[in-house]
N, C-alpha and C positions, 0 to 999 in steps of 0.2 A: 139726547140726540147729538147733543154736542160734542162730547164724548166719542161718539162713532167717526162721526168721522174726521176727529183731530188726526189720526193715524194716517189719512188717507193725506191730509192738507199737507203734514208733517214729511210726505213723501216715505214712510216704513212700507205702503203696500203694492209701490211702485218697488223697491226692494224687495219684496217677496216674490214678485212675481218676477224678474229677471234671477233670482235663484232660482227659483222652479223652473225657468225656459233653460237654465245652462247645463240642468240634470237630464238624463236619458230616463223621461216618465214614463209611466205604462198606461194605455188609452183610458183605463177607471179614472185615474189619478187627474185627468184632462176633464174629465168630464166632473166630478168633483170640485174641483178648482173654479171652472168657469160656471156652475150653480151657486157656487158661495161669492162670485164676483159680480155675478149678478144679481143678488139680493140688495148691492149698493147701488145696482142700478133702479131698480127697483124703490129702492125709499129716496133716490133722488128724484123719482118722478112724484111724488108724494109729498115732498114737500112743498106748502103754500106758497103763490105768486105773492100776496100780500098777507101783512096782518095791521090792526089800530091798536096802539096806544096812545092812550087818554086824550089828545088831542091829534096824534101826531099819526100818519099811514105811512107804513112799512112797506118798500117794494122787493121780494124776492127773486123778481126771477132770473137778475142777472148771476144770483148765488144756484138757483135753483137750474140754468143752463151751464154753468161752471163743473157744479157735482154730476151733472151727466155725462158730461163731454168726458172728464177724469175718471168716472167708473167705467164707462162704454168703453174708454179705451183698454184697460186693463182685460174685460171681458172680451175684444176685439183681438190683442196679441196674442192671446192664450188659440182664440180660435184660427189665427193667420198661421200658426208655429201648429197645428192641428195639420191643417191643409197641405198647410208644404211638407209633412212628415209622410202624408198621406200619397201628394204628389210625387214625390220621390222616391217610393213604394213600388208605385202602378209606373212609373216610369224605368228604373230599374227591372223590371220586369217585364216589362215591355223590349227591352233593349235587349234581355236576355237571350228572349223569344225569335227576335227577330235575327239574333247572332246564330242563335240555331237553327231557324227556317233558311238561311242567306248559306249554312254551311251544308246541310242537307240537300241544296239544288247544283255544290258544285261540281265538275266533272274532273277526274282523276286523267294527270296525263301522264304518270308511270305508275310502276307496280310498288314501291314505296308509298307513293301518295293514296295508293286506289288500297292499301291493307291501312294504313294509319284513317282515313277515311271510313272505314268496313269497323272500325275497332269506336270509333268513333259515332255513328250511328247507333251501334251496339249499346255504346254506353250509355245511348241517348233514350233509346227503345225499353231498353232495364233498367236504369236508375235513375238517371235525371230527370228526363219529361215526371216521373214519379213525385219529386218533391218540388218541381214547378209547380205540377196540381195542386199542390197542398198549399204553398205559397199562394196560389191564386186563393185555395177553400177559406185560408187564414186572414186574407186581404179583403172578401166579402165579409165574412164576419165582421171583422174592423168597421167595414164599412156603412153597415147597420147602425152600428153607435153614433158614428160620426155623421151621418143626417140626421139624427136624432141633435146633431148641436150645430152643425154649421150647414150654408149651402156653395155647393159644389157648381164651379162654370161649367158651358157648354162642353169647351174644350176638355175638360178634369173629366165628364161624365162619358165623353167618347175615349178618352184613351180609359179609361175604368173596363167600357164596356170592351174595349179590343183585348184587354189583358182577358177579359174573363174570358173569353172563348176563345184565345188561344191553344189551351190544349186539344179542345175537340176537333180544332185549327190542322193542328200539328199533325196529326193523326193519319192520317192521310199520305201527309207527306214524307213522314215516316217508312211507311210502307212504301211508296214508290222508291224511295232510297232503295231499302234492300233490295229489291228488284231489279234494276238499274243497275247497283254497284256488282250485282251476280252475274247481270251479263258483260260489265265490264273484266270480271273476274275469267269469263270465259273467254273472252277476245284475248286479254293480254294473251292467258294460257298458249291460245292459239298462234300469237304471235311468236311466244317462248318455243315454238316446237318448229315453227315457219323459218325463226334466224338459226337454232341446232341446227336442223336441216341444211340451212346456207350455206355455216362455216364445213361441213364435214364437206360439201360439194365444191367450195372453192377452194378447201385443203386439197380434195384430189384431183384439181386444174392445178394445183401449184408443182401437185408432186410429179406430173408430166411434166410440166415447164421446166422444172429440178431435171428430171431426167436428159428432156432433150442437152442440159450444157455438156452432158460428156460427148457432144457432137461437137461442141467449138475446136476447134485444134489450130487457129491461124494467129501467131502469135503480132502479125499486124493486123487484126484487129482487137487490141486488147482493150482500148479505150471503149469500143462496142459491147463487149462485154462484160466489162465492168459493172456499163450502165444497165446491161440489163440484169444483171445481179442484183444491183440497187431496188433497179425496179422490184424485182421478188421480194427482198426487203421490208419495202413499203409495203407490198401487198401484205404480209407476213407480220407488220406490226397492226395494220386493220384490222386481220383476221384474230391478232391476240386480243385489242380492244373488244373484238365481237365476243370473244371466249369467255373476256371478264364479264360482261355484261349479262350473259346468259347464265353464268355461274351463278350471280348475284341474282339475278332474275327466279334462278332453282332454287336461292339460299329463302327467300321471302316466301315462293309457295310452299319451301317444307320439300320439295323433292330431292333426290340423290343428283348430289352434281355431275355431271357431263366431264368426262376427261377426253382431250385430244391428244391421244400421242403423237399424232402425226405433226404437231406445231413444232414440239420440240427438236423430233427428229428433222425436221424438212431446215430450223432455224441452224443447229448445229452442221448441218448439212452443207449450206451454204456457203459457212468460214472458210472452210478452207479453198473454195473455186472464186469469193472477195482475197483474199490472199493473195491466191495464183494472179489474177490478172492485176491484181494492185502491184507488186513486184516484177511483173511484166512492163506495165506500163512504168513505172518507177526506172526500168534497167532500159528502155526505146529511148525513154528522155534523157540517163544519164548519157548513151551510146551518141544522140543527135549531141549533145553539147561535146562530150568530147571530144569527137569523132571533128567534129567540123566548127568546133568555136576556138576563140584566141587560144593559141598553143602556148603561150606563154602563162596564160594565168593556173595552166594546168596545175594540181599540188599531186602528185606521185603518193605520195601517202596516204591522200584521203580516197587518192583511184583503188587503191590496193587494198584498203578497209571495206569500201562500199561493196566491191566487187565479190570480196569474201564471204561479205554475210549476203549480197545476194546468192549466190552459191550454195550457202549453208543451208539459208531457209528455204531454197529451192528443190536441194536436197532432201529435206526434210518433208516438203509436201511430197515432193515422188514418191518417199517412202508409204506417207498414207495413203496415198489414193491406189498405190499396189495392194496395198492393203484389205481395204476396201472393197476393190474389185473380185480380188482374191478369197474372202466372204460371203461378195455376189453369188460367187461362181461356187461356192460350195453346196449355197442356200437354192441352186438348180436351176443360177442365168447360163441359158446354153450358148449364149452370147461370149460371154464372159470366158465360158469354160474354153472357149475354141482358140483362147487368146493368145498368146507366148507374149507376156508383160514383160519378159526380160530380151525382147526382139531388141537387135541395134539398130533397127531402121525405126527413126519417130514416126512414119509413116502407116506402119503395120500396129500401132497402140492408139490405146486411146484416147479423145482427144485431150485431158488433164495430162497424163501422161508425155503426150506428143511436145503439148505447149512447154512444158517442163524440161524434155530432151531440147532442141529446137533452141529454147536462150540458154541452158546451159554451154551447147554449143557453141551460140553465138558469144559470152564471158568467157568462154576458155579460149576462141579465137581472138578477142580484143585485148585477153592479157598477154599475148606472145606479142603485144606492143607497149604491153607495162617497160619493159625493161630499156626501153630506147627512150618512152618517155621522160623514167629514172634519170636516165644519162643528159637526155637535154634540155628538161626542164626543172634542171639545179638552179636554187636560188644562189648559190654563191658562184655562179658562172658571171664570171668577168669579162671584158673586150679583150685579153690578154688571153682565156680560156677559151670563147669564140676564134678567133684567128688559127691556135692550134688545130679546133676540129674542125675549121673551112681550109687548112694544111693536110689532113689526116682525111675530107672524103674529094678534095680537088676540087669544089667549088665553093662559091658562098653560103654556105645554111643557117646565116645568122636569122633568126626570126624575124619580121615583122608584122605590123597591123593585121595583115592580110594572112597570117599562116594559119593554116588547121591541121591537126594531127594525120588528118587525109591526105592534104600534098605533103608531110614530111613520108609516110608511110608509100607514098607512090616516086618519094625518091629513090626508093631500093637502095636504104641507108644499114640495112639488117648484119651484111660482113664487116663493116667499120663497127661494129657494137663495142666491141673489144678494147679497142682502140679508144673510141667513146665514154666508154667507162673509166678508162684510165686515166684520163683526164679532169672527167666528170666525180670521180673521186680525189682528187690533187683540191680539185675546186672547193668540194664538201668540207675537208681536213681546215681549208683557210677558212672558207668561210665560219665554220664552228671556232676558230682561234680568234677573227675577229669579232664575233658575236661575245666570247668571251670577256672579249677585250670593251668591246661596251656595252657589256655589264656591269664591268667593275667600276666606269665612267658615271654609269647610271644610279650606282648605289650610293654613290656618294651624293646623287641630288638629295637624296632624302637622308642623308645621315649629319646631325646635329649636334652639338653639346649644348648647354644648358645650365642656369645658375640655380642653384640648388643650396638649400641651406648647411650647413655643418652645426648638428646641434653640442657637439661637445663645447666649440668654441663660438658657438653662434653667431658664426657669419657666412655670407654667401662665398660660396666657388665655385666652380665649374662643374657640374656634372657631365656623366655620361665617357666621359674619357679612358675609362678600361674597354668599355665595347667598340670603341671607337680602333685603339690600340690593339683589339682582338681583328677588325676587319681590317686593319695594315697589315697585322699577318699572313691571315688569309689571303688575302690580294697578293702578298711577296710568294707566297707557294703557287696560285695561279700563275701567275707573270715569270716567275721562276719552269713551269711548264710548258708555258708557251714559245717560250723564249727559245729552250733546248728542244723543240719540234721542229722536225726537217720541211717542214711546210710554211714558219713562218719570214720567210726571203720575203714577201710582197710587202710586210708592212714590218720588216725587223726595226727598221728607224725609229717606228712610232711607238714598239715595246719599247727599246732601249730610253725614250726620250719618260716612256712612261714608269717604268722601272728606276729611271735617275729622280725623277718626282717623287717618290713608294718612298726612297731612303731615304729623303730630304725633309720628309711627313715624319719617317718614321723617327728619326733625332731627333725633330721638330717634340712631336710627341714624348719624348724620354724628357726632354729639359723639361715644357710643358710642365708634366705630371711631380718633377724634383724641384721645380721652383716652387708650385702649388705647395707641395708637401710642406717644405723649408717656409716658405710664408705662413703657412698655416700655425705651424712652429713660433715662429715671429712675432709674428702681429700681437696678440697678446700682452708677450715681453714687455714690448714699446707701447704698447696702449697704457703701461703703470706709468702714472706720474712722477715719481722718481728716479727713473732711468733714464730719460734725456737728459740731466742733470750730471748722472755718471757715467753714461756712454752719449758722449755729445757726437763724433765722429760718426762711431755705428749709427746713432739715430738719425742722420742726416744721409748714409746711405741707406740706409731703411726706408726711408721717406721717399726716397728719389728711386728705388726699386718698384715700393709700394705704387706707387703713381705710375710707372712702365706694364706693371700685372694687370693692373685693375685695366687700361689703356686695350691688352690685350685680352682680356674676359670678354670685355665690351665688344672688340672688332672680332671675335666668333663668335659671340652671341647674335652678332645683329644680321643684315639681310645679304652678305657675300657669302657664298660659298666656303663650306667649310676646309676643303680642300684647296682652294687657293690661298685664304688664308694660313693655314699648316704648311704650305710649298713657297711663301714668301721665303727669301734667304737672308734678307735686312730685316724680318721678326725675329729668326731664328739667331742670326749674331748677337741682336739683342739679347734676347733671352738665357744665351746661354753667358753672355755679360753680365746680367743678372743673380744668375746662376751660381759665378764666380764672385760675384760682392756679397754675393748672401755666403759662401763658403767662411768668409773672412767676418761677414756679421754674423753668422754662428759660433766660431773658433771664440772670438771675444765676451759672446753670452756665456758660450759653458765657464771660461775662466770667470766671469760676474757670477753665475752661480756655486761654482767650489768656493769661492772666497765666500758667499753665505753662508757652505756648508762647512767649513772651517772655523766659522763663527758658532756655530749650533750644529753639535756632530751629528744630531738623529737626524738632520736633514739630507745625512747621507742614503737614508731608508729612502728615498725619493730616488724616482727617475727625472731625467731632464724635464720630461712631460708633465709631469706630476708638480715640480717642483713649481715650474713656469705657471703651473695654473692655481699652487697653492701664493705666490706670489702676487698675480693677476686679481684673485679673488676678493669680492668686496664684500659678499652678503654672508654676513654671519652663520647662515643657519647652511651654507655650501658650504664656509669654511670646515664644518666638526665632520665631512666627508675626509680630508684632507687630514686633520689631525688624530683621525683614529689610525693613519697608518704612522704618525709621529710616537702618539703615547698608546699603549696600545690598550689602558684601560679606561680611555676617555672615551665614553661614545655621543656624549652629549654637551653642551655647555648653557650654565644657569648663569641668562643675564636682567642686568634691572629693568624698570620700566620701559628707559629712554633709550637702551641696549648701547651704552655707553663703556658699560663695566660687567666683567666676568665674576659673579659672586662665587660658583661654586662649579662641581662637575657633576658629571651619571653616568652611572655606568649601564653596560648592555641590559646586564639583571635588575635595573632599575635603583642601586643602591647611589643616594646624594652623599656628595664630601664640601660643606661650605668653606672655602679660601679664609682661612684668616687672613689675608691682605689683596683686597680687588683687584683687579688687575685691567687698564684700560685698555679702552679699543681703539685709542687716536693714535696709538705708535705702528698700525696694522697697515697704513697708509703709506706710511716712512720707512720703515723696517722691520720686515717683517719675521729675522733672526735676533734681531734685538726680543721684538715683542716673547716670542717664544722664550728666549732665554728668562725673559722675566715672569712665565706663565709657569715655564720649569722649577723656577728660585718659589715661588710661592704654593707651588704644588707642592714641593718636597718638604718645606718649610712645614706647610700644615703638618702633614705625616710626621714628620720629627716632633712636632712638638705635641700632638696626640699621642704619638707612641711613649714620651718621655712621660704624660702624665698618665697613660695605663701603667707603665710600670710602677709609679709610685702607686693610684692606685689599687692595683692589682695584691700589689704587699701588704699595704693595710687591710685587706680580707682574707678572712681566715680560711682555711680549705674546705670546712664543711659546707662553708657561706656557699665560696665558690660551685659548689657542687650541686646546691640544692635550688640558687637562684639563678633567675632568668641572664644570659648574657649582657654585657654590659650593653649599653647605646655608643658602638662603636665601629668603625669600619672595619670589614671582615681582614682587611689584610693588616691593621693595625691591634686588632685582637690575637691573629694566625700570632705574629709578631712577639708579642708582651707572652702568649703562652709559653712559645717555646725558649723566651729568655728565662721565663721562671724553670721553665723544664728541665734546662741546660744545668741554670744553679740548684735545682734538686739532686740530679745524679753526679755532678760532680760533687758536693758536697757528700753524698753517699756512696761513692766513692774513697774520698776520703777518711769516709768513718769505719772503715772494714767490712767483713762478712754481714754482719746482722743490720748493718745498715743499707746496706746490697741490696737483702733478703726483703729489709722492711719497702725501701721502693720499690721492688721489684711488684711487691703484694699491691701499694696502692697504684703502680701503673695498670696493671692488669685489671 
């Protein structure tokens, strides 16, 4: 007995039964389990409260309550994890039910909802309520077993019992659905045919209302009928919403959709009488401002743009709506036909028509004031130009505050036009020469130079100085035109003083760009540390140049106007003081550089530029740029670790010649014709003495050797070399031998 229930004390059976509770069992397997768990319970109750030995009494029952409590309970969870399997079974299903009794009473408030609703019951009628059943048939069976091992609360056995006769529940309600949802199905229907009906009857209240506008004809009231155009509009987008609505409405019961022609035609219809009065009232308000506001602010140009396209587009609707009419009248308006659309009286057309004729009219008469406005509301009319046309109509017509194109036009100013004009154009000619003129003022706010780097010799200088030198140009060819115009007397002072500035830029700018160049040339030079040493003079005016340039980089780079600076004339003396020392510190470089090149003639292969920078040069691996134009089969230089010493060369083809004698790099510093003379003496040196030992070589192998073995390990032009010296002593000596000595080289050269 002891035995049994070691397992249980051990805690293994309290382990099997939380694996068994964490698998999804099947109710056999439940019932099984708590029969074998309660057979523990069972021999727990079975065992004795006490037992005697030989003297001594045994009390069990506090073992004999221990093993109950510990079986009971195993038999208890098996039966709790039953119940709640159970309970959430009948509750699930319960929830179902009532999600479909709750869906089945609600009321459909469109024809979307009331077909998804109808689809809905459907599927409730024929399938679902079907396997609900069966879920209920499946959940009693269940539940047969399971009183058979557990007891079920109050609560468990009512909601059991609601689940079970929920379908015979449903049933009912069911039915009343489809009932219901048919006569909702009939209503909407009725509704669908109620709003068709509407829109067909308030389209043809609209198309009367359409009709009556070809009665407006009163071009002061255009703001009135604008808004009643609006109005139709609005009406006209309602009745589209209604059109989509029933569309859609026919699309869900499956009927043939409803088309209105009359929407589109009635919408299209409209544009063009929104048009008419939009351009009407558009042309009342340009006419009030005109007409009667400051004469001064008037702009001539933009009177004579607006005016035109009203015109055009006015024009333009007259055409359609003859059009139109003309249609009517074919299609058997006897209205229409009686008409004469090409009458000259607005009065005998119709009203689109009329409104049409009427502000044409009234634009063609307000532009027989274009041309007086032209005349005196020139912006370049001066107090100088006022005085002449208050000479030219005998009173004062100078504008002010208070003028409107109304009291200029009721001066019966129209025979002085002429006169007006002629003035009025003196005034335009200045005024465009002065506008010119500050422009070219103007360009120069925004025009700049700039430091910028120079990567040849990598240092800063000035940029931006040829575009600058392009807009002094330009500006001397302006000013040059203005100048020789019979119009510019009012401000010729102010060209001439501006034209005296242009040249003073423009010198300004020549030294400028020829000092830059020459220093740029320079600086270099004098940057090597052995040249202030041999141009002590130059160097010291170098210095005191240098220091004047840089001085004026600075003062155009910074925040004065670029132009005042370039018209200083104590820059410019400078500068070209400058100019003239740098003249005399160039003359003395080039003679510094011949005297190099005099020293090392290939350094005549060099340009000043070149040389200056083979000169300047520090970094080795820049300098073999430089020396490939000296030697012309050097393309490389093999130096030692510490790049101290030039061991050898390379050529382009990659072929090495090691130096029999190094040749350092500290003389590169000091003298840099020196240095080469000595890179020369050891280049040719090696060659000489390779080529002396191919040729002994060379003689000591016999010809066959020659012919069958690999070339020697030599440089291509010291092999070229050594062949054609043996070559030379072949045929001369075969030569000398006569005929068959001739014949015999002749055979091994070929």
């Amino acid at each position: 007995a002891a035995a049994d229930w070691s397992i249980v004390l051990r805690g293994e059976v309290r382990q099997d039964v939380d694996a068994f509770l964490a698998k999804d069992a099947e109710l056999h397997e439940y019932d099984s389990q708590i029969q074998y768990y309660s057979k523990y319970v069972e021999k727990a109750s079975h065992v004795p409260t006490s037992n005697t030995l030989h003297a001594f009494r045994i009390e069990y029952n506090m073992l004999r309550e221990g093993l109950l409590t510990v079986s009971s309970s195993y038999v208890k969870l098996l039966k709790d994890r039953l119940i709640d399997i159970h309970r959430k079974n009948t509750h699930d299903l319960d929830e179902k039910f009532d999600v479909i009794h709750k869906r089945l009473q609600e009321t459909p408030e469109s024809t979307a909802q009331l077909f998804k609703l109808m689809e809905y019951v459907e599927q409730i009628r024929r399938i679902k309520i079907h396997g609900l059943a069966e879920d209920v048939a499946n959940m009693v069976n269940r539940l047969k077993v399971i009183l058979d091992l557990v007891h079920l609360t109050a609560d468990d056995v009512a909601v059991t019992a609601a689940v079970i006769v929920w379908p015979a529940k449903l049933k009912p309600v069911i039915e009343h659905a489809v009932e219901s949802l048919e006569d909702f199905k009939q209503e909407f229907e009725e509704r669908l045919v109620e709003q068709a009906g509407e829109v067909t009857h308030t389209l043809k209240r609209i198309k009367e209302f359409v009709s009556e506008l070809e009665d407006l004809s009163d071009v002061a009231h255009a703001n009135k009928y604008i808004r009643e155009v609006h109005k139709l509009e609005g009406r006209l987008e309602k009745v589209e919403a209604q059109v989509t609505w029933v569309n859609q409405e026919e699309a869900l019961f499956k009927f043939p959709l409803s088309s209105f022609p009359d929407l589109e035609e009635l919408k299209a219809c409209l544009v063009p009488y929104e048009e008419l009065f939009t351009l009407v009232m558009k042309w009342r308000k340009y006419e009030k401002h005109w007409m009667d506001g400051d004469f001064t602010s008037l702009d001539p140009d933009f009177i004579d743009v607006e005016t035109e396209e009203l015109s055009r587009e006015l024009f333009r609707l007259r055409k359609g709506f003859k059009m139109k009419f003309k249609q009517q009248a074919l299609e058997g308006d006897a209205k229409k036909a009686r008409m004469n659309l090409d009458d000259p009286n607005p009065d005998n057309l119709p009203g689109p028509l009329r409104v049409c004729a009427l502000a044409l009219n009234q634009i063609k008469s307000f532009k027989e004031h274009l041309a007086l406005v032209s005349a005196l509301c020139n912006k370049g009319l001066r107090t100088r130009h006022w005085e002449l046309l208050n000479e030219a109509a005998g009173f004062d017509i100078t504008p002010n505050a208070g003028t409107s194109l109304r009291k200029v036009v009721g001066m019966e100013l129209g025979g002085l036009l002429k006169e007006f004009q002629v003035v009025s154009s003196a005034a335009s000619r200045e005024y465009n020469l002065e506008l010119s003129l500050a422009q070219m003022r103007d360009a120069w706010e925004k025009t700049t130079v700039y430091p910028t780097m120079n990567v040849e010799v990598e240092m800063e200088i000035l940029g931006g100085l040829e575009e600058v030198r392009a807009l002094v140009e330009d500006h001397f060819i302006t000013t040059h035109t203005i100048k020789n115009s019979p119009f510019v007397g009012p401000f010729a002072d102010d060209v001439k003083s501006w034209e005296a500035m242009l040249l003073i830029v423009k010198d300004a700018l020549f030294v400028w760009m020829k000092v830059q160049s020459i220093w740029v040339e320079l600086t270099p030079v004098f940057n090597n540390p052995d040249l202030p040493d041999k141009m002590p003079e130059e160097n010291l005016l170098f210095r005191e140049v240098d220091k004047k340039w840089r001085e004026v980089m600075d003062l155009a780079t910074g925040d004065e106007q670029l132009l005042r600076v370039l018209a200083k004339e104590d820059t410019l003396r400078e500068m070209t003081t400058c100019l003239e020392t740098m003249a005399v510190i160039q003359r003395a470089v080039n003679i510094y550089l011949d005297n190099k090149r005099n020293i090392f003639f290939r350094l005549f292969f060099l340009s000043n530029e070149e040389l200056t920078a083979l000169i300047c040069e520090k970094d080795m691996k820049k300098l073999e740029t430089h020396l490939r134009k000296v030697f012309e089969g050097v393309h490389s230089l093999q130096l030692d670790q510490n790049n101290k010493e030039v061991e050898g060369v390379i050529s382009i083809e990659g072929e090495r010649l090691q130096l029999n004698q190094k040749v350092s790099t500290g003389q590169l510093r000091t003298s840099i014709e020196n240095w080469l003379l000595n890179f020369q003496d050891s280049l040719t040196g090696t060659l000489q003495n390779m080529t002396s030992t191919g040729v002994e070589d060379w003689g000591q192998t016999s010809r066959r050797s020659r012919e069958t073995t690999y070339l020697p390990p030599w440089p291509l032009q010291v092999l070229l070399t050594v062949r054609h010296v043996y070559w030379t002593a072949e045929v001369h000596q075969a030569i000398r031998g006569g005929g068959q000595a001739l014949c015999e080289c002749l055979q091994r050269v070929e």
